[in-house]
C-alpha positions in Angstrom: -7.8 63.0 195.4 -11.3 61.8 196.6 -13.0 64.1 198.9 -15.8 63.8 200.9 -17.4 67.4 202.1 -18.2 67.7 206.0 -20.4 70.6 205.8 -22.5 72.1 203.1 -26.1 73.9 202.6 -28.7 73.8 200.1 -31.4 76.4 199.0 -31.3 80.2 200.0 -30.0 82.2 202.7 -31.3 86.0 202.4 -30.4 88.9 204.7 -27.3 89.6 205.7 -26.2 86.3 203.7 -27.6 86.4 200.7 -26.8 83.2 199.3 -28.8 80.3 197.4 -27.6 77.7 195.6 -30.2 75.1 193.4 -29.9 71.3 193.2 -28.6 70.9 190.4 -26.2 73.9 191.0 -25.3 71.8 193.9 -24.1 68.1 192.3 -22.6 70.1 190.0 -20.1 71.7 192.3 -19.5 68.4 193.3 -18.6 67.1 190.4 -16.2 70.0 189.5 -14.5 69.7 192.8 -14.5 65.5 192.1 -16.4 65.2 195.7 -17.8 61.7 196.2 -20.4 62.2 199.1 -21.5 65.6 201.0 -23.0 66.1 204.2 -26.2 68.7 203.6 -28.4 70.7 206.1 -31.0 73.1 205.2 -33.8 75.4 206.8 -36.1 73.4 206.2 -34.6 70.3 206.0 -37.0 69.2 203.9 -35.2 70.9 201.4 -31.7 68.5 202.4 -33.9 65.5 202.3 -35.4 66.1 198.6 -31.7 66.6 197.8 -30.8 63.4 199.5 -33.7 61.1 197.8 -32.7 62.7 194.7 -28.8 61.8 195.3 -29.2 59.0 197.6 -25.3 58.2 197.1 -23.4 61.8 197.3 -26.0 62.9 200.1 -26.0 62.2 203.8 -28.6 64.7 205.7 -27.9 66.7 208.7 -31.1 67.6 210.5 -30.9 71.7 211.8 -32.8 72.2 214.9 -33.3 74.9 216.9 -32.9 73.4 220.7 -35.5 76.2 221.9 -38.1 74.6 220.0 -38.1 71.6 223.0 -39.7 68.5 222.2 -40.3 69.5 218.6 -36.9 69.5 218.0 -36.4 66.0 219.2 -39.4 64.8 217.5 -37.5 66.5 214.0 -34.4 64.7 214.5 -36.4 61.3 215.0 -38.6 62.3 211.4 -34.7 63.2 209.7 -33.7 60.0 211.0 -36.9 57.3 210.6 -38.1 58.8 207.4 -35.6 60.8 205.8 -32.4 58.1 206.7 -30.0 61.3 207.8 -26.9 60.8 209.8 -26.6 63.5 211.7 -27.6 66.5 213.5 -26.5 70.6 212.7 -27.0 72.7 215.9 -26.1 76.8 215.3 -25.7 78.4 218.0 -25.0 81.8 216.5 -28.5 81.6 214.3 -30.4 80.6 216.7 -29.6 82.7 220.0 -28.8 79.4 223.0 -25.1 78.4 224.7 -24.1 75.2 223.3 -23.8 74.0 227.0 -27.7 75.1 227.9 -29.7 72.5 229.2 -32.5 73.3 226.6 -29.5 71.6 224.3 -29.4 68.1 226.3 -32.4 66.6 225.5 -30.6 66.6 221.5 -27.8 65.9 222.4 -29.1 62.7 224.8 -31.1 61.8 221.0 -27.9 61.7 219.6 -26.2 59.7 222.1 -28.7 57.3 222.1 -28.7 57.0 218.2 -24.9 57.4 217.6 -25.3 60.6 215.6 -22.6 62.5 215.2 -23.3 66.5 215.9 -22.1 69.3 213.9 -22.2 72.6 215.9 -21.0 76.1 214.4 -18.6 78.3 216.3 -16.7 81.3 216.0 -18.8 84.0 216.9 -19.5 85.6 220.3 -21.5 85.3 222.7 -22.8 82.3 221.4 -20.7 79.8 219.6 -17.5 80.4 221.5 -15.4 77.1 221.4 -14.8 77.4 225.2 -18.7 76.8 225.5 -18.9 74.1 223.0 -15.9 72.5 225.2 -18.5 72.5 228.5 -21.0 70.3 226.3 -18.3 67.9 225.1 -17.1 67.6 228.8 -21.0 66.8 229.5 -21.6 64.0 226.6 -18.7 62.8 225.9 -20.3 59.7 224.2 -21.4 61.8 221.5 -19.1 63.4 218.7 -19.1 66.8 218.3 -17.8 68.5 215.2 -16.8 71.7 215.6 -17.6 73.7 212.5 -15.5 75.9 211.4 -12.6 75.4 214.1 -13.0 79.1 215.5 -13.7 80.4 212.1 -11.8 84.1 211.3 -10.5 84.5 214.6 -7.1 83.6 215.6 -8.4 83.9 219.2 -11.1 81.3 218.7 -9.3 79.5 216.3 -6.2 78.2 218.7 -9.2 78.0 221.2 -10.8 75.6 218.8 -7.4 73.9 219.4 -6.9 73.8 222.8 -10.3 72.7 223.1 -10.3 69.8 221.0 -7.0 68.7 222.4 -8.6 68.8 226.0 -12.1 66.6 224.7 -11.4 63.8 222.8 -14.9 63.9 221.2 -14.5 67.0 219.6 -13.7 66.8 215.7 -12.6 70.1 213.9 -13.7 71.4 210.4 -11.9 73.3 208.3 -14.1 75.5 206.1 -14.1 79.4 206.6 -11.4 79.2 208.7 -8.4 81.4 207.1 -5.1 79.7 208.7 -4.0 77.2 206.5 -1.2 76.6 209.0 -3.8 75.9 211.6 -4.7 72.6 210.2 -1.6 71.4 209.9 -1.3 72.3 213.3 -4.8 70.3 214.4 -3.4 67.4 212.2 -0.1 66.8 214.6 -1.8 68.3 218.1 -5.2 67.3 217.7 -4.8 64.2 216.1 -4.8 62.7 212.8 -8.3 61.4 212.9 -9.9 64.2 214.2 -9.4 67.3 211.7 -11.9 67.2 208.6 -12.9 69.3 205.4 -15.4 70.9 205.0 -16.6 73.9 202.4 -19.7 75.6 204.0 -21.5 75.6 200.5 -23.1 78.7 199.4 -21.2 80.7 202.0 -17.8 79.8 201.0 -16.6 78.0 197.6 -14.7 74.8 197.6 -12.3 76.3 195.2 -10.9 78.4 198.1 -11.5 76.3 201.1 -9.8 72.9 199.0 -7.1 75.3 198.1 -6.2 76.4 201.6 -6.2 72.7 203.2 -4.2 71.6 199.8 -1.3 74.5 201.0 -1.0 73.6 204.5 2.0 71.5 204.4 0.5 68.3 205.2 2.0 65.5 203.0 -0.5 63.6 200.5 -1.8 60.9 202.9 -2.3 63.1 205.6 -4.5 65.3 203.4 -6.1 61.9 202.0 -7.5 61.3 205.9 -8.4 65.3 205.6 -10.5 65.3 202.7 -11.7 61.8 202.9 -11.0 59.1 205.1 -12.0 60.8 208.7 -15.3 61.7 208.0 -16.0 58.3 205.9 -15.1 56.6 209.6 -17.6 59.0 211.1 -20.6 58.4 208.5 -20.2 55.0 208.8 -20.0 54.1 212.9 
């Protein structure tokens, strides 16, 4: 079944993480997990776009800014964009300490309105990236698609919240990866909508082995999972 992956990483995480994963380490998951095309951020995301000019066809880049960095976050999604062709733009709440509904967050999110970008945010984990929070910003740009990472993540609090809240705000899109439910996305399939639930892995932090495995077990038949794994996210890249 082809596969395209909504959310990955390259390079290394320390801390509490502790995760890397190389390059070539990278394609080669890929090619194990027979995954056409992967959407990649990185800190930098200079390290995303060497990846993408090395892999022009499996890579689309998603530029990570931090919305407290003002203008110079702007001015780095205009760079990922102009110079580096990337499609879209990672906000993490969580990592870097804001609301997703702060205002410091609307001159981005106004960048990717005006550029069509779609806009992958994390969520899960309080006080920051609450899906009730990334809710209020969908309700304020609803031009702009909003794909909600992780759809609540471990939680089963946050996770039917990731639910609710994407049934309520048509521009919200949820991703599958970390989250441990595999009923769950059956359930986002039939309440949220067919086009609007997509897979993702969360390379290094989670495996595709696991996170293919739990949206291949959660009862959707095989051309509902085709529009999981592939199709949604190929009609996001691509408007």
């Amino acid at each position: 079944m082809k596969k395209i992956d909504a959310h990955t990483h390259i390079g290394e995480y320390g801390g509490i993480f502790n995760v890397k994963i190389l390059p070539d380490e990278f394609i080669a998951l890929m090619d194990e997990f027979e995954v056409e095309k992967s959407v990649c951020c990185a800190l930098p995301n200079k390290e995303a776009a060497d990846l993408k000019k090395k892999y022009p066809d499996r890579i689309e880049g998603a530029c990570w800014v931090n919305p407290h960095e003002g203008q110079k976050a702007v001015d780095e999604v205009k760079r990922a964009v102009d110079d580096w062709g990337f499609c879209a733009i990672k906000l993490h709440p969580l990592f870097n300490a804001f609301l997703p509904n702060d205002r410091a967050v609307y001159p981005i999110m106004e960048e990717a309105e005006d550029r069509k970008l779609p806009v992958f945010i994390h969520s899960g984990h309080p006080p920051f990236s609450l899906p009730w929070s990334i809710g209020e910003l969908a309700e304020n740009f609803p031009g702009v698609r909003i794909i909600m990472v992780h759809m609540g993540h471990g939680h089963g609090v946050y996770i039917q919240a990731a639910i609710d809240t994407a049934k309520r705000y048509p521009n919200i899109i949820l991703e599958t990866s970390g989250m441990p439910m595999h009923t769950k996305i059956k359930e986002a399939y039939e309440e949220v909508g067919e086009r609007r639930v997509v897979y993702g892995s969360d390379i290094p932090f989670h495996h595709p082995s696991v996170e293919i495995q739990r949206v291949m077990v959660s009862g959707l038949s095989e051309i509902q999972l085709q529009r999981v794994f592939y199709d949604n996210i190929a009609e996001i890249l691509k408007s």
